[in-house]
C-alpha positions as CSV (number, residue, x, y, z in Angstrom):
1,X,-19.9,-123.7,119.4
2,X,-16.6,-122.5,119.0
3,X,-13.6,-125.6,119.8
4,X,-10.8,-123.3,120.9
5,X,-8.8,-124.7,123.9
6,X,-7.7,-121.6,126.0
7,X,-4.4,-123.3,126.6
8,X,-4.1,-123.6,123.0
9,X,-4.3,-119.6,122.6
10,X,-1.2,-117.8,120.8
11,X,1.3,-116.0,123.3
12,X,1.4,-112.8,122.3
13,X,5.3,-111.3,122.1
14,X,6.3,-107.8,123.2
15,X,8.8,-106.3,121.1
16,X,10.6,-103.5,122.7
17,X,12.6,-101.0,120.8
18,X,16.5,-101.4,121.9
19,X,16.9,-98.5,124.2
20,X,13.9,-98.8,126.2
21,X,15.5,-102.7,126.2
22,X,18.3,-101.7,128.2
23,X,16.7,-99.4,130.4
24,X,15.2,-102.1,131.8
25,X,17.4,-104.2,132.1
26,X,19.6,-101.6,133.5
27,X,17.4,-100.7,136.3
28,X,16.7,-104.0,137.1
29,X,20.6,-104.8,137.7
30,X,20.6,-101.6,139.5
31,X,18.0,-102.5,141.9
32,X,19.5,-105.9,142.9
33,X,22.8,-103.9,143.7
34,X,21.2,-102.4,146.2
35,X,19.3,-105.0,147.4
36,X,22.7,-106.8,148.3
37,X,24.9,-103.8,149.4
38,X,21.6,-103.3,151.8
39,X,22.1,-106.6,153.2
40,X,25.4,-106.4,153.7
41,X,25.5,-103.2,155.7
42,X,22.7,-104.6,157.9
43,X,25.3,-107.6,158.5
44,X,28.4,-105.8,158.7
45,X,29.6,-105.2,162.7
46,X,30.3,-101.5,163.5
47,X,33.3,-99.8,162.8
48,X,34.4,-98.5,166.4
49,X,34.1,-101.5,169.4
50,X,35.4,-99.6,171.8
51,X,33.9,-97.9,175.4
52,X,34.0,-94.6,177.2
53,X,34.3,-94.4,180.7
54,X,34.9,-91.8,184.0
55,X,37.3,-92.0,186.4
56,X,37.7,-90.0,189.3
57,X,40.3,-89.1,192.3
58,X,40.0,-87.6,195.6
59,X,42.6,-86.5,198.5
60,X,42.8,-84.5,201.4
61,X,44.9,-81.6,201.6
62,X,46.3,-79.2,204.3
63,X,47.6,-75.8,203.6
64,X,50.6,-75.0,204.2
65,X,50.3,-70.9,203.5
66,X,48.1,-68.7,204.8
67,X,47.8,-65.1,204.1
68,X,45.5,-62.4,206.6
69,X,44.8,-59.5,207.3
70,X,44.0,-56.6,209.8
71,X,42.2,-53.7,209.4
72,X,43.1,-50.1,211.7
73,X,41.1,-47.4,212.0
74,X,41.9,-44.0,213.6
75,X,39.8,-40.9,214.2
76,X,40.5,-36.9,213.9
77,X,38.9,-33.9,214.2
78,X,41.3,-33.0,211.1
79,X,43.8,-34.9,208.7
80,X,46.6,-34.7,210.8
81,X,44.7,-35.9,214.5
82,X,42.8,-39.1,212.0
83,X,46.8,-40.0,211.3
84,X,48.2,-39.7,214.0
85,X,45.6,-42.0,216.0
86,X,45.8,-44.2,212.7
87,X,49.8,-44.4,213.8
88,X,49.2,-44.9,216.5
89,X,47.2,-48.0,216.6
90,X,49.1,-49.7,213.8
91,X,52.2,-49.6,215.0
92,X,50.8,-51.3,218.5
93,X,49.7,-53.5,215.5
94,X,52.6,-54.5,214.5
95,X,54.4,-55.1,217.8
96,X,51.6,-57.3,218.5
97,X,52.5,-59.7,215.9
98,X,56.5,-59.6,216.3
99,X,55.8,-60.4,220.1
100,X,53.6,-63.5,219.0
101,X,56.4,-64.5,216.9
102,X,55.9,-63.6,213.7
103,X,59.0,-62.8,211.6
104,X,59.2,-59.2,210.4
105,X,59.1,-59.7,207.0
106,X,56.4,-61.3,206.9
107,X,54.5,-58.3,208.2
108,X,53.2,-56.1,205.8
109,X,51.9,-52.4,206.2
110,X,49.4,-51.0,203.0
111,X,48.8,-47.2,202.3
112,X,47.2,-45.2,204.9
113,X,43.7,-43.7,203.4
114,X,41.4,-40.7,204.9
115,X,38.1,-39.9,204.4
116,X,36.5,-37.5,205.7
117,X,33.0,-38.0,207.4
118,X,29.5,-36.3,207.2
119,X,25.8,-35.9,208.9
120,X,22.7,-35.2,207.5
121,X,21.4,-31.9,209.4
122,X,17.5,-31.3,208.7
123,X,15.9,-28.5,209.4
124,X,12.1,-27.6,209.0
125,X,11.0,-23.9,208.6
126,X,8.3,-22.2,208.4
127,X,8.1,-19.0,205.7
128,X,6.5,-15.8,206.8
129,X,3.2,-15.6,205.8
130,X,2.7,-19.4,205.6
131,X,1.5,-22.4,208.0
132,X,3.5,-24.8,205.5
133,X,7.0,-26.3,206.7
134,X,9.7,-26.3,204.0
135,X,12.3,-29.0,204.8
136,X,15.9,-28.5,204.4
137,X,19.5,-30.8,204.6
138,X,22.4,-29.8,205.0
139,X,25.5,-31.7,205.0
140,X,28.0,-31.2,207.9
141,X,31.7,-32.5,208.5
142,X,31.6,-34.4,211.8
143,X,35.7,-35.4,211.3
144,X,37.9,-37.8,209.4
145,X,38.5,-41.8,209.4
146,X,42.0,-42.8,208.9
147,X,42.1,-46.6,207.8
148,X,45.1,-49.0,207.2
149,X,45.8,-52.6,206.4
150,X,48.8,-55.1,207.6
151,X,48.8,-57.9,206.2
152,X,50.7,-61.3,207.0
153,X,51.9,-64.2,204.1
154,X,53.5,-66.9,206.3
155,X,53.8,-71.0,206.0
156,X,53.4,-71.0,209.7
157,X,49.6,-71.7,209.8
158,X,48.9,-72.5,213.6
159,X,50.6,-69.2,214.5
160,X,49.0,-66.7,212.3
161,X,45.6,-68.5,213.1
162,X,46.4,-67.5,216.9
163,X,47.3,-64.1,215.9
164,X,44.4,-63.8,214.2
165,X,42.2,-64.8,217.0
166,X,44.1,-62.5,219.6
167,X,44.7,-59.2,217.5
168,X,41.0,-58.1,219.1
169,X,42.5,-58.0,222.4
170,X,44.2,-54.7,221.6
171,X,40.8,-53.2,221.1
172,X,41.1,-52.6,225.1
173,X,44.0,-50.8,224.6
174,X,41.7,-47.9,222.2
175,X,43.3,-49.4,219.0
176,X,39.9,-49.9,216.7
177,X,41.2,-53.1,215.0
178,X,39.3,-55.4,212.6
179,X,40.7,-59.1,212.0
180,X,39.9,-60.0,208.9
181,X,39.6,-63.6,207.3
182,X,42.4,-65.4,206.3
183,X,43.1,-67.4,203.3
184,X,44.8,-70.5,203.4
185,X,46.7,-72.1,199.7
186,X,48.1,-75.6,198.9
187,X,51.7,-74.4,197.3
188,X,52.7,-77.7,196.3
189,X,49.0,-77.7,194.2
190,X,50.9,-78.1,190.5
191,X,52.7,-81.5,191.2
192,X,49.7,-83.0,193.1
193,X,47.6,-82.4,190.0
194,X,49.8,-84.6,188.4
195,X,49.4,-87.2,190.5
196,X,46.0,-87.0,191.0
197,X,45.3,-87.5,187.1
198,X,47.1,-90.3,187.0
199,X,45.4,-91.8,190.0
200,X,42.0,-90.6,188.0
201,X,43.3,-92.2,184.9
202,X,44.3,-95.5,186.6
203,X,40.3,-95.1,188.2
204,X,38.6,-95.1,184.8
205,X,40.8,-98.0,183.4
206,X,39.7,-100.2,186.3
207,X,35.9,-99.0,186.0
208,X,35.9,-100.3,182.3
209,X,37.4,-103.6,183.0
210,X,35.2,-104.6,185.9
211,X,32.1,-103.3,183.0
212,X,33.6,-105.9,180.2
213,X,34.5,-108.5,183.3
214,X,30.4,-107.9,183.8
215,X,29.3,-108.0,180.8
216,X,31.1,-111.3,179.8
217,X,34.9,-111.3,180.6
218,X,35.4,-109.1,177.2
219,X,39.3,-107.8,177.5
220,X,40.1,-104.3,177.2
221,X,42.5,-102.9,174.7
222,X,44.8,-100.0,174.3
223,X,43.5,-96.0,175.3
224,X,42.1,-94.4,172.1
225,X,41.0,-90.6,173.5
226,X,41.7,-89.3,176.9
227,X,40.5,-86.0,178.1
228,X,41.1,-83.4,181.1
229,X,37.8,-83.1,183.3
230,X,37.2,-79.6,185.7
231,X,39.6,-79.7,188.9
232,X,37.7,-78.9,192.3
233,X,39.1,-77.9,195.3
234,X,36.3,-77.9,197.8
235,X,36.4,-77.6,201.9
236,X,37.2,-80.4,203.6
237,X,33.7,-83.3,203.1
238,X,32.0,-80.8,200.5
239,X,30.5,-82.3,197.7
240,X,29.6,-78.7,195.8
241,X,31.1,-79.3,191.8
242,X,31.1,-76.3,189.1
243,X,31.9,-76.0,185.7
244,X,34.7,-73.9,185.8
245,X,36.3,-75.4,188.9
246,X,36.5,-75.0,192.4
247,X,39.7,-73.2,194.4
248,X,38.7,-72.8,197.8
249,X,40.7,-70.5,200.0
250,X,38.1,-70.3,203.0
251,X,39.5,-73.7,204.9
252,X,42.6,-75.0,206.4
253,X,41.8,-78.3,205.0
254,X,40.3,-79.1,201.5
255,X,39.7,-82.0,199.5
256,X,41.1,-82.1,195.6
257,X,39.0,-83.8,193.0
258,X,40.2,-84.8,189.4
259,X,38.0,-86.4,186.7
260,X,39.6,-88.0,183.7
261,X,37.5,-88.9,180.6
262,X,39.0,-92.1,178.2
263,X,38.2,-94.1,175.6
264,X,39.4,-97.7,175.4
265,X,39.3,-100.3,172.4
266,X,37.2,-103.6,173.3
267,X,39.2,-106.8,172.5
């Protein structure tokens, strides 16, 4: 029976050659660098504290230039009878307007144009010999069609919009006339934007305080990044938005819309 106390056993040693040594012990530093550089990103706060916000402005605007438009239209048996009808009715045209007090030069009169006009003719034969029909067309001039456009560019709104309305009346003096519809334009639309980006701007630095105020009375610091958003202008109570921006030119009054994008620093 063997006496041996297993306690008692030799510890066997492990010599290792000098460069495996270091290897070892090399990795072993290496692996507690990371250790701690890992625990110190996890505990490091992040770089940027800041926040991003939208602000937004909205006005109503009322054009103060409107530009329209009537088409003439004469009718000939040849050239000369289309343009002399075509004369005829513009120039009633014209005295039309200067009697509702529109200032001559603001009266416009565009090139005349003429077409002339044509009717399909069918005709269904029968050949000789045959029970079969054989259709045929034929164009054939029925006349010409003299047109021509006045146009008016005026800041008085109210009285072109009554001219505009009224020009039918000469239709029961034979003039063919065709009111067309007007466009109305904001000229004073370059300094507004101004204005209105600066009333977004102001917007978007009150939206992010009342956030911080929210979210625990956090104070906001100076503007890092600002941006530009898409300018709409939209008839009057319309909501409609598009990427490349609105310019409505269909309605006497519109509504302007500005969107600023910023970036503020979190005290």
């Amino acid at each position: 029976m063997s006496n041996d106390n297993p306690s008692q056993r030799p510890v066997r040693s492990i010599s290792l050659p000098p460069l495996a040594a270091f290897a070892l012990a090399l990795g072993m530093a290496v692996s507690t660098f990371i250790a701690a550089s890992t625990w110190k990103d996890v505990r490091k706060q992040p770089d940027k504290n800041n926040i991003r916000i939208t602000g937004s402005a909205k006005k109503r605007i009322v054009s103060d230039l409107i530009q329209w438009s009537a088409t003439i239209e004469g009718k000939g048996a040849d050239r000369t009878a289309a343009y002399l009808s075509l004369k005829g009715g513009t120039d009633k045209v014209v005295e039309f307007l200067k009697a509702q007090g529109i200032k001559p030069d603001d009266i416009k009169t565009q090139s005349a144009r003429i077409n002339e006009e044509f009717e399909t003719v069918r005709e269904d034969k029968v050949l000789p010999g045959t029970n079969v029909p054989l259709r045929s067309e034929t164009r054939k001039s029925i006349g010409f069609v003299a047109y021509q456009v006045v146009s008016v560019s005026s800041q008085n709104v109210p009285l072109i919009e009554k001219a505009s309305r009224e020009i039918t009346s000469l239709l029961e003096q034979g003039v063919f006339v065709t009111s067309n519809q007007p466009n109305y334009y904001y000229t004073r639309l370059g300094e507004l934007k101004l204005e209105m980006l600066a009333e977004a701007a102001k917007d978007a630095r009150n939206r992010a305080e009342n956030i911080l105020r929210a979210a625990g009375n956090t104070g906001i610091g100076a503007i890092v990044d600002s941006s530009m958003g898409i300018i709409n202008i939209n008839p009057a109570n319309s909501t409609e938005t598009s990427t490349e921006g609105n310019n409505d030119t269909s309605s006497y009054e519109k509504d302007i819309i500005t969107i600023v994008r910023a970036e503020y620093k979190v005290n």
